[in-house]
ZAVEXMI-854019 format. One record per residue (C-alpha): x, y, z. Coordinates in pm, whole numbers, plus 32768, in hexadecimal, padded with zeros to 4 digits. Each point is the difference from the previous one (the first is absolute). Layout:
N
XYZ/...
This chain:
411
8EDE82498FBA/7E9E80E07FF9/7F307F857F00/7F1C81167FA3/7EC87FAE7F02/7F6780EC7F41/7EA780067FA2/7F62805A7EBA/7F7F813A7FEC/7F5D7F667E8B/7E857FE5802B/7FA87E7D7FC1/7F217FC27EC2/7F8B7EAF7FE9/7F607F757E9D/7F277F027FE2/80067F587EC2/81517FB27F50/7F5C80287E8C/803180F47F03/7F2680F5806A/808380248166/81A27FE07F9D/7FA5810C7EE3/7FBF80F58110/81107FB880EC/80CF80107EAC/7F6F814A7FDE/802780868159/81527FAA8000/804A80DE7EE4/7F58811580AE/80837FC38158/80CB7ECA8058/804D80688158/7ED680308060/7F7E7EBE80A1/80857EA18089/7F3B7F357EDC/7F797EB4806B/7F2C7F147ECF/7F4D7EC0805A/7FA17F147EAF/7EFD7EF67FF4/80DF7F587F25/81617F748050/807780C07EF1/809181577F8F/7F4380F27F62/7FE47F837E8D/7F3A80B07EA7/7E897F258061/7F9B80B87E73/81147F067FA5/7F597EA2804F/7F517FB17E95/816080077F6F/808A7F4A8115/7EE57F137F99/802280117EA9/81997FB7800A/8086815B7F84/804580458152/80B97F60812B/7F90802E8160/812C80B2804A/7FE880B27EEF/7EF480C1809C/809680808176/7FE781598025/80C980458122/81087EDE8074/80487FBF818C/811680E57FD8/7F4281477F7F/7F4A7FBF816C/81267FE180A4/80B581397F48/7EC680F9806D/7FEF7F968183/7EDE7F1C7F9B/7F997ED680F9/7F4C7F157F4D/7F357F058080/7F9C7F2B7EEA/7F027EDC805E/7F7280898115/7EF080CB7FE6/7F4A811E80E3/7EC07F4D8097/7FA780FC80FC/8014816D8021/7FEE80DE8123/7FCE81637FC0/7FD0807A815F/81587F79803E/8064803F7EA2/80BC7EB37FE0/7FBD7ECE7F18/802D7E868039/80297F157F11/7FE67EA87F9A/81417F5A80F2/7F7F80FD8143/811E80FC7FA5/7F608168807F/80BD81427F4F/7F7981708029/7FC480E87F07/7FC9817F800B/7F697FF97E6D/7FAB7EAD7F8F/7F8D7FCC7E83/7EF97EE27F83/80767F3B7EE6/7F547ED7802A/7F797FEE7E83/7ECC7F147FAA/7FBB7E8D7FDE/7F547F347EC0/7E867FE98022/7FC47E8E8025/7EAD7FA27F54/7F3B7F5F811F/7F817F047F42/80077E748078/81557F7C7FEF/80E281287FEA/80C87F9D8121/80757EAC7F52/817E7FC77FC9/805480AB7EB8/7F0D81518026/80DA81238019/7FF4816E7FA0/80FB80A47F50/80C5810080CB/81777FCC8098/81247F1F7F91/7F5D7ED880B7/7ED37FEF7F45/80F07FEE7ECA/80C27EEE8099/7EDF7F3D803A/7F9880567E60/81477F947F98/7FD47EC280B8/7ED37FAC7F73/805180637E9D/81167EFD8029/7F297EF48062/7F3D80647EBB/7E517FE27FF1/7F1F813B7FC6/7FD6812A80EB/7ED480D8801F/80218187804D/7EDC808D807F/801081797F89/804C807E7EAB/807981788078/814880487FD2/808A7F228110/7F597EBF7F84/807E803A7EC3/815080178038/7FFA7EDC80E3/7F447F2F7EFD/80EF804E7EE4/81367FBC80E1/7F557E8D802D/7FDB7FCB7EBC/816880567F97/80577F25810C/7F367ED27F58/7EC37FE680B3/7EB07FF97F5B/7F71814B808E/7E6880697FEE/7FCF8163807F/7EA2804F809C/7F87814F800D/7EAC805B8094/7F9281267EF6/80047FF07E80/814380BD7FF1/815C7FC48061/809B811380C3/7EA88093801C/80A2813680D3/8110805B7F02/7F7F7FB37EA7/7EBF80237F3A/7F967F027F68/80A780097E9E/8111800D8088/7FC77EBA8126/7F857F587EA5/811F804A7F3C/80C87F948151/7F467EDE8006/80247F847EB8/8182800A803A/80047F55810C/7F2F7ED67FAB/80CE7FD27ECC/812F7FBB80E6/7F617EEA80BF/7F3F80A2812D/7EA87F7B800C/7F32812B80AC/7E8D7FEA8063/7F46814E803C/7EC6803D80C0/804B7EC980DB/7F9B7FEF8146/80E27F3D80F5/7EF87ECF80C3/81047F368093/81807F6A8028/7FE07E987FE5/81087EEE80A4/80317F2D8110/812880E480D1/807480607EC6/7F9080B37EDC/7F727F3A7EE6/7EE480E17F54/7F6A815C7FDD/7E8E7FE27FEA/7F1581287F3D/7EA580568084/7F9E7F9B7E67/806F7EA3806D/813E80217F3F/81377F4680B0/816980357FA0/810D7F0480A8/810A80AF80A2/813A7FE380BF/803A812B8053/7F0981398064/808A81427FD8/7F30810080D8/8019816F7F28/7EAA80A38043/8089814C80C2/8093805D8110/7F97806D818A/80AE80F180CC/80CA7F778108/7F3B80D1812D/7FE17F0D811E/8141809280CF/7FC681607FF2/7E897FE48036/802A7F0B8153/80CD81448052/7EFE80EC800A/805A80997ED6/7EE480827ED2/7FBC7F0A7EF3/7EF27FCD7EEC/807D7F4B7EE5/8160804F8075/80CE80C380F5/7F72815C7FBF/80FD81317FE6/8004814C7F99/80B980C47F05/81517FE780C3/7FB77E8C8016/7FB38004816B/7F047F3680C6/7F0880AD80EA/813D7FEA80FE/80F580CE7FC2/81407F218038/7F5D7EFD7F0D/8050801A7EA4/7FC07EEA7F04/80267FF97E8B/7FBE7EE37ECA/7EE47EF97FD2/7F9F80028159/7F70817A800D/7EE980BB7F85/800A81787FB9/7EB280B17F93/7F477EBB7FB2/81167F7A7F3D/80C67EC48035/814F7FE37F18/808E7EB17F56/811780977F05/812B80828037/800381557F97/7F22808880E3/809E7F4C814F/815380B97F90/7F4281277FE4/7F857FAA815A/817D7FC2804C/808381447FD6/7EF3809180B4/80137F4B8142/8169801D8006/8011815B8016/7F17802280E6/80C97EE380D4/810381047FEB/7F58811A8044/7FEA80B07EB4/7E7480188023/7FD780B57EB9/7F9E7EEF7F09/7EA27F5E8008/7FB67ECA7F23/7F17801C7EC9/7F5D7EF47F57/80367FD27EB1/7FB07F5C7EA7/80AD7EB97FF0/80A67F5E7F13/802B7E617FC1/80A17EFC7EF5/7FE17E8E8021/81267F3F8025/7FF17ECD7EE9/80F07FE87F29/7F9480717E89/7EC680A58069/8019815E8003/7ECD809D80CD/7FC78166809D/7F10809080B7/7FEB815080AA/7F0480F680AA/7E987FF27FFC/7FD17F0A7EA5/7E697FEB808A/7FAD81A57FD1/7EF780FC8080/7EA480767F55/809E80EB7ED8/81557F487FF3/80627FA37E95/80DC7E9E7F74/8104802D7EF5/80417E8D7F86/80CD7F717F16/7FF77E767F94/80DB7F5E7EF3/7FA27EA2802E/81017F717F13/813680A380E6/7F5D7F9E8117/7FF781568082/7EDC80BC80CD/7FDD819280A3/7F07809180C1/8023813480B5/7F1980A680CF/7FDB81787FE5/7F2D80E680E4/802A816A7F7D/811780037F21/80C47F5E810C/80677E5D8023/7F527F4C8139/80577EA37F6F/80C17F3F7F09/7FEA7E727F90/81257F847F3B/802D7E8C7F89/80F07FBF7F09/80D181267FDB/803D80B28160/814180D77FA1/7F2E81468045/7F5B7F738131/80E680E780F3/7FD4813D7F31/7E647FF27FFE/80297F8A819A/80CB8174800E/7ED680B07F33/7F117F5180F3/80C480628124/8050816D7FAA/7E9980187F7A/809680BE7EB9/7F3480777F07/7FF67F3A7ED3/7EFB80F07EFB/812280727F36/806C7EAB7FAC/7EE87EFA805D/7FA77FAF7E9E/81757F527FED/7FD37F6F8195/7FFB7EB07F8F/814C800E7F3A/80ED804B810E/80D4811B8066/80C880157E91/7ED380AC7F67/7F6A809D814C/813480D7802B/802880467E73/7EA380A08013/
């Protein structure tokens, strides 16, 4: 009997990077086309894609780990998706336009998209390779905080950003003693002003955390295993655990052994492309017009915009915008949102009622919002983020700002 095969007449588009950013735009593309190409992901991680935003409340116990998944082996398996999870790309060969990864398996791609994300900064101090140092990234380095939260002690996180916070609080409610170190005299110096990373502060202390500002990290102390963090004012706190929270680098090493541009990150353009034109790559591990991108809004934004141009729908180009974020800990209600710093000739509207516990600032440059800092009460946190990114013009009702939309749209 003749056997005839068939080949596909599908281009091949390989992605690198089984994370959100990367699955968002095949997710994407499929909507827009899913004919279009023979789809083939390789993951660092053995796992499926899964919500990485997730993790504090996977640390914190409101969550379970598969509670997170995004997309289950099936979904793959439903869209034509190989998956190679565990395995991945090492080397890439754009003259031949084919990849190789980890186990030596070789696949060709005609559009291949960079999704390779970033990696904790490390504080290269003495000792931070000892047993027990970890960052604070994937479901692994949550295994290995559960672990130690079960063997009980004190953990240090280096970092009080937003990340280090969430990581110390979900220590704590597991029953560690937990001291937060931050390097500058604010917590979540990027996001909040300082009344507000006071007030934030204060609330935290007064569940248990122990936090230590302006502290500069001299040294991890043990003998293969943690045992101490050591301050250059001579201070030393005993540890069992180091939690590494200080930022984030862009994973860049692949595509820039490849030939490919890189500063910070993978440079693209406005259609998320590298400088060669089958190369697209989206998420933490790119930089468009300076900028490097750690929240999820703007990699969907970057999402939609690759994805059509996978698909050849080249009309969209992607546009940074203000950005919006809310820490995760249970019973603190924070918000921050734009540009909370201003420009010469920008003006603050701030409202404080120290006995609620509740603190506004918003940031106005020509009767329109740049900024907005909300502890306490964040209810109208989305609707100032949609003045902000609309740029409306608040004159006719800026005397009422601070009170919400009730009054706004009643004047």
């Amino acid at each position: 009997m003749d056997r005839t095969v068939i080949a596909s007449t599908r281009q091949r588009l390989v992605v690198v990077g089984n994370g959100m950013a990367g699955m968002r735009t095949v997710e994407e593309l499929l909507k827009l086309d899913a004919g279009m190409y023979d789809i083939t992901v390789f993951g660092l991680e053995p796992r499926v894609n899964y919500n990485r935003i997730m993790l504090s409340p996977v640390l914190a116990g409101d969550k379970k780990a598969e509670d997170i998944v995004l997309r289950t082996r099936e979904w793959y398996e439903e869209n034509g998706i190989v998956l190679h999870a565990g395995d991945p790309v090492v080397a890439i060969d754009r003259s031949r336009r084919i990849v190789r990864a980890r186990s030596g398996l070789a696949v060709a791609y005609d559009r291949l998209l960079l999704a390779t994300g970033s990696s904790p900064v490390i504080v290269p101090v003495p000792g931070a390779q000892l047993e027990g140092v970890i960052g604070f990234r994937d479901l692994d380095d949550v295994d290995a905080m559960l672990a130690a939260a079960r063997r009980g002690g004190s953990a240090v996180v280096i970092g009080g950003g937003l990340l280090g916070l969430e990581a110390a609080n979900g220590l704590l409610r597991r029953g560690m003693q937990v001291t937060v170190v931050h390097l500058t005299g604010s917590l979540m110096n990027q996001q909040l002003d300082p009344q507000a990373a006071l007030l934030l502060r204060r609330a935290l202390e007064r569940r248990g955390l122990r936090i230590l500002l302006q502290a500069q990290t001299e040294a991890i102390l043990g003998e293969g295993k943690v045992a101490a963090v050591r301050f250059a004012d001579g201070l030393e706190v005993p540890a069992d655990l180091v939690v590494m929270a200080a930022g984030v680098r862009p994973n860049v090493a692949l595509a820039r052994e490849a030939g490919l541009h890189c500063e910070r990150a993978i440079v693209v353009d406005d259609t998320l492309q590298t400088y060669d034109p089958r190369v697209y790559a989206v998420g933490e591990c790119v930089q468009h017009r300076k900028a490097t991108f750690g929240l999820v809004a703007p990699i969907w934004d970057q999402a939609r915009v690759c994805a059509a141009h996978l698909a050849g729908l080249g009309h969209r180009r992607y546009v940074q915008q203000a950005t919006a974020t809310k820490l995760k800990v249970t019973g603190i209600d924070l918000y921050s949102a734009g540009d909370i710093v201003g420009l010469e000739g920008s003006e603050d509207l701030v409202l404080r009622d120290r006995h609620a516990g509740v603190y506004k600032r918003l940031v106005l440059a020509g009767n329109r919002v740049t900024g907005a800092v909300l502890y306490g009460d964040v209810s109208d946190g989305p609707w100032y983020f949609d003045l902000i990114q609309r740029g409306a013009d608040v004159s006719t009702f800026r005397d009422r700002l601070l009170f919400g939309p009730g009054l706004c749209e009643a004047a």
